[in-house]
N, C-alpha and C positions, 0 to 999 in steps of 0.2 A: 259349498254353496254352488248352486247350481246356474249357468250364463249364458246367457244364446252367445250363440256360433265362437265360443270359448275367447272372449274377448270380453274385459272388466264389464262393458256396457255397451249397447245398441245404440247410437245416436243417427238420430233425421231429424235431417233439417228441410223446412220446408223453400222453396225456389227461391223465391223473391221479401226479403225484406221489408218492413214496414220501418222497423226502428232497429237500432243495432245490433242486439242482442234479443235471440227466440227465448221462450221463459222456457223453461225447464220443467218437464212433466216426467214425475216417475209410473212405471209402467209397471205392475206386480203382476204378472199372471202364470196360466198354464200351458208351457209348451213341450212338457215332455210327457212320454207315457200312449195309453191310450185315449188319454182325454185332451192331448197336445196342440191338435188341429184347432179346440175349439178356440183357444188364448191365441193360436196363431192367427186366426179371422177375426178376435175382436181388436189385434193391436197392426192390423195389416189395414182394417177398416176403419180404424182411427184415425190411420198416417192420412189415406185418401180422405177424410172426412173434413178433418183438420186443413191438408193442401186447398179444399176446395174454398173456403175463408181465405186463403190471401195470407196468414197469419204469421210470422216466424215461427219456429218452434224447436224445440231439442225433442224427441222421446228417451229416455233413458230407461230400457227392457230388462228385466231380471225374471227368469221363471222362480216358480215357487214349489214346482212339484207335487202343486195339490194337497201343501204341508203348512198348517195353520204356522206354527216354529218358525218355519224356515220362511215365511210371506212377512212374520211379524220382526224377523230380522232383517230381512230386506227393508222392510218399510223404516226401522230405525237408524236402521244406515243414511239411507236416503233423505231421512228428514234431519238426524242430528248430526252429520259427519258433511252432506251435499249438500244444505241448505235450501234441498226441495218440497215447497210449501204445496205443491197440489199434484195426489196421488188419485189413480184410477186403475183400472186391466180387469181388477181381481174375476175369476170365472166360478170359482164353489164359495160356496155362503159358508161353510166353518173357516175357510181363510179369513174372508171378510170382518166374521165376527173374532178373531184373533186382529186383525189391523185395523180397523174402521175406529173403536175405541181406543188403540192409543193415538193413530192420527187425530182424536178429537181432544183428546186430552193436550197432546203438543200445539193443538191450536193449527194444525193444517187443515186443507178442504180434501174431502174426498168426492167422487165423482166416479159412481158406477157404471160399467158396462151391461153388467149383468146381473149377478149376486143381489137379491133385494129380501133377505132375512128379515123374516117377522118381526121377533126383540128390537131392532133398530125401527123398525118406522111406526111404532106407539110410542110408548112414556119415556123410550130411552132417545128419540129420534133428536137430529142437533143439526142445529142450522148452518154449518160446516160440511152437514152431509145431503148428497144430493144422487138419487137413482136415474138413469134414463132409459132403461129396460121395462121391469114393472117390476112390484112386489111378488113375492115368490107365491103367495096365497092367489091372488088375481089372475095370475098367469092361467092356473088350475082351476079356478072357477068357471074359467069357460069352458074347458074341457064336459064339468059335472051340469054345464046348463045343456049342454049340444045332446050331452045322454039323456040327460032328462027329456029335452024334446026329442028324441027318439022313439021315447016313450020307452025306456029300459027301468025296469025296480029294483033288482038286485046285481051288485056288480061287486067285482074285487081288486082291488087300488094296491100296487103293489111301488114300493121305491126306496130307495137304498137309508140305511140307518142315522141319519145327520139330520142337518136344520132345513137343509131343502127340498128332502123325501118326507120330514117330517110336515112344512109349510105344502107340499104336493097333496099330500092322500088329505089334509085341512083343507084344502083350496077345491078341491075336486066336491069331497061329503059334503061342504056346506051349500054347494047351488044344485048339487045330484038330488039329495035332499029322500031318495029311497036307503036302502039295505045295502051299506058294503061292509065287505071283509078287507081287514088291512095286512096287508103283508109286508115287515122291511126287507129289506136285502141287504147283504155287505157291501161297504163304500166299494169293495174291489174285485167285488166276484161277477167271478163269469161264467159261474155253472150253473144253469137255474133247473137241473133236471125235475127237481123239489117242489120248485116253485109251480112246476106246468102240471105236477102232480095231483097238487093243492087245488088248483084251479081248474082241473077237472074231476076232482070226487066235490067243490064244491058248486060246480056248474049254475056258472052267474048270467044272467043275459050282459053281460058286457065286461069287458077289463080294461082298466085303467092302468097305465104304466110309466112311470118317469122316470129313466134310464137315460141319460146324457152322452156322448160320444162312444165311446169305446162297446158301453156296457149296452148302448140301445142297441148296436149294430148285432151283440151277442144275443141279447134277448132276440129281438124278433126274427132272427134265422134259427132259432130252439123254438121261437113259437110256433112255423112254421112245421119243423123236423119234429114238434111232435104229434103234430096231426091236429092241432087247436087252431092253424091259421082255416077261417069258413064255416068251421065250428062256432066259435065264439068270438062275436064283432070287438075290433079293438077303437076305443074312444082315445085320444091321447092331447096333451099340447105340445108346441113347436118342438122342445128339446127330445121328443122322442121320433121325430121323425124330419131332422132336418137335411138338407142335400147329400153331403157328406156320408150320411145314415144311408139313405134311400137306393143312393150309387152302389154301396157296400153288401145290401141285403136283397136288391135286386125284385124279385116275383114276390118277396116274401112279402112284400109293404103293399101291397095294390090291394086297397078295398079300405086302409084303415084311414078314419076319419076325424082329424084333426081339428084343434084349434089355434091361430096365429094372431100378432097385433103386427106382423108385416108379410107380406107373400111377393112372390120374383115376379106376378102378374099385376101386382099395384098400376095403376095407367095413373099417374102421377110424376108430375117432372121432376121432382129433387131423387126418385125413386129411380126415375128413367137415368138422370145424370151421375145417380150410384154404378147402378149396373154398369154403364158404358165404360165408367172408371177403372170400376175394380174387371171386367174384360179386358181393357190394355193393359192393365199392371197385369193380374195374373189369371192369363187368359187357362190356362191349367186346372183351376181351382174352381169350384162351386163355389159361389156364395149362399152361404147360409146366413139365418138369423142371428148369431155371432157377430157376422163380419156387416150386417146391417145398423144391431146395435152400436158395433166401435163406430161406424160411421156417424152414427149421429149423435154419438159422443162427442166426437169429433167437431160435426156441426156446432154442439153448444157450447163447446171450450174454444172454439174461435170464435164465436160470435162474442164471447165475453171479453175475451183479449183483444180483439178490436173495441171494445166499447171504452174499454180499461186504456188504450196504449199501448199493452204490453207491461203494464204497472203488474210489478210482481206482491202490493198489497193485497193481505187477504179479505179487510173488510170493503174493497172497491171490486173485486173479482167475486166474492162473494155474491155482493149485489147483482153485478152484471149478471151470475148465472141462476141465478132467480127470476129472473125476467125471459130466460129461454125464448130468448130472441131470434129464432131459427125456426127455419121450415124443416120439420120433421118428412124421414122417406114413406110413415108409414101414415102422412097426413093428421088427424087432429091429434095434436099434443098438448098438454099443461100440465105443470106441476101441479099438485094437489097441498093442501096446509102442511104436509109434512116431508115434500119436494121429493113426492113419487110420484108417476106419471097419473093422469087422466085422461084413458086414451080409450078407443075402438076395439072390441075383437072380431074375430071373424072365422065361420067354418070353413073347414077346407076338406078335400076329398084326395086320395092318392089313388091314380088312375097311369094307364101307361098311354106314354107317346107313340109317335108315329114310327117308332125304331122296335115297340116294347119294352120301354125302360122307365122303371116309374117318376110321375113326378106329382109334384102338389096344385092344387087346382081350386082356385078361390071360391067356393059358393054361395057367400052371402056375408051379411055383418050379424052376430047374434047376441052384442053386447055395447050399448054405445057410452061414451064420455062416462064409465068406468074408472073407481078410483082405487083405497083398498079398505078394509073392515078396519086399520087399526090407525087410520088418520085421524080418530075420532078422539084418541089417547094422546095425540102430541102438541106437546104444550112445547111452542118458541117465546 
């Protein structure tokens, strides 16, 4: 079983006290590999999220390795052996869909950073479970509206073989609404020589591509090395082009044009008092949309724990966090009937600064109080 910093558990606690004991939050996620950074930004933006509430707290950290097994053992430890009633971290949605249903079955809350798999937010969706990210299909769908008003007809959607490459190339076709070609890729591959092949004997006006940490940083320096970056416009959403990425692959990223439901230019104060934060904790690091989402994870898990007490019941925590009593960084939030978000998207352009180093650049909203297609199916 895999530990951060080889110590049974990770425990933070937040400053100051409200009552005597912080509730105990189990953390699942991903901190090793190349997809490592991304777990380390949602559970680094949680701690600041959560400090900014006032709230006690423990976190107790376990990576998962990006291994459904090994997240679904963690999570039972946690719940049957620690007595920890409310879990969150997870970053890949086949983990999710390995823990989220037995957390519902043992009767704990779960509370996503990320991960917002299909199957869970229609007919099987449960009122124990709560997304603050977005559903994996919505995320995507802005991306295929941004092409579409581009005025692009034929594109090729390429993303790795699981529930969230699979919820990507769905979420992109249905608002693109022209001609694509679907490509998967392996959950772990880093050779796309194949892939850049494909997508130039099929020469599309546009490509679509959902590559997460490690694998977006490999993609798009192969997009580049093969002669397709200028060639062929890339349309993407946040996970294929977040700081992290951008720092990593340098000239190769300037031109492609994104979609987000948070950008580092928000002119918003809960946004502005992220940044500030996570710049003195870890002045080092990018924040990306990772460490945006643990934060306002964070935000609503303290807003409920103060409304609570710090009551470790799950039908009074429940309620609190159904009420998402917090000011979101990326501004308008709401849960939707099946407590996924309802929220704003917006286009973004990746352009370089004043040094020549690229970054992400807000240009407008092209999707407002947005919910997801499979709300319609869940019955509480």
């Amino acid at each position: 079983m895999k530990k951060l910093l080889l110590t049974a558990s990770l425990v933070l606690a937040a400053a100051t006290p409200l009552w005597a004991e912080g509730t105990k939050i189990g953390v699942i996620t991903t901190l090793s590999g190349p997809a490592g950074y991304l777990g380390e930004q949602i559970r680094d933006g949680m701690k600041l999220g959560l400090e900014a509430t006032g709230v006690p707290f423990e976190l107790v950290v376990e990576d998962d390795g990006r291994d459904p097994n090994t997240g679904l053992q963690i999570a039972d430890r946690m719940m049957n052996e620690e007595g920890i009633k409310l879990l969150t971290g997870i970053v890949f949605s086949n983990v999710a869909m390995a823990v989220v249903p037995e957390a519902m079955d043992l009767g704990a809350l779960y509370v996503s950073p990320n991960a917002g798999p299909s199957p869970l937010a229609g007919a099987k969706c449960n009122a124990n479970y709560f997304v603050v990210s977005w559903q994996n299909d919505s995320l995507h769908e802005a991306a295929g509206a941004a092409a579409k008003g581009r005025g692009y007809k034929t594109a090729v959607a390429l993303a790795p073989n699981y529930q969230a490459g699979k919820d990507a190339i769905a979420g992109f076709s249905r608002e693109f609404g022209g001609e694509v070609s679907e490509i998967y890729t392996g959950v772990d591959q880093s050779d796309f020589a194949s892939e850049m092949a494909q997508i130039r004997d099929r020469a599309p006006d546009v490509v679509f591509q959902f590559h997460p940490g490690g694998q977006g940083i490999a993609f798009l320096k192969q997009y580049q090395q093969s002669g397709l970056l200028g060639a062929v416009p890339m349309v993407v959403a946040e996970p294929s082009f977040d700081a992290v990425i951008l720092k990593a692959v340098g000239p190769a990223a300037l031109g492609v044009i994104g979609t987000t439901h948070w950008g580092a230019d928000f002119d918003n104060e809960a946004s502005r008092q992220m940044l500030a934060a996570w710049s003195a904790a870890y002045p080092d690091k990018p924040l990306t949309n990772y460490g945006q989402q643990g934060y306002d994870t964070g935000l609503l898990i303290g807003s409920a724990l103060q409304q609570v007490g710090g009551d470790a019941d799950v039908d009074a925590l429940r309620a609190a966090l159904k009420e998402a009593n917090f000011i979101s960084t990326r501004g308008n939030f709401a849960f939707g009937p099946n407590q996924h978000p309802v929220q704003d998207w917006f286009v973004t352009e990746v352009v370089a600064d004043e040094a020549g180093n690229p970054k992400s650049v807000t240009k407008g909203k092209i999707r407002e109080q947005v919910g997801d297609v499979y709300a319609a199916d869940c019955k509480m």
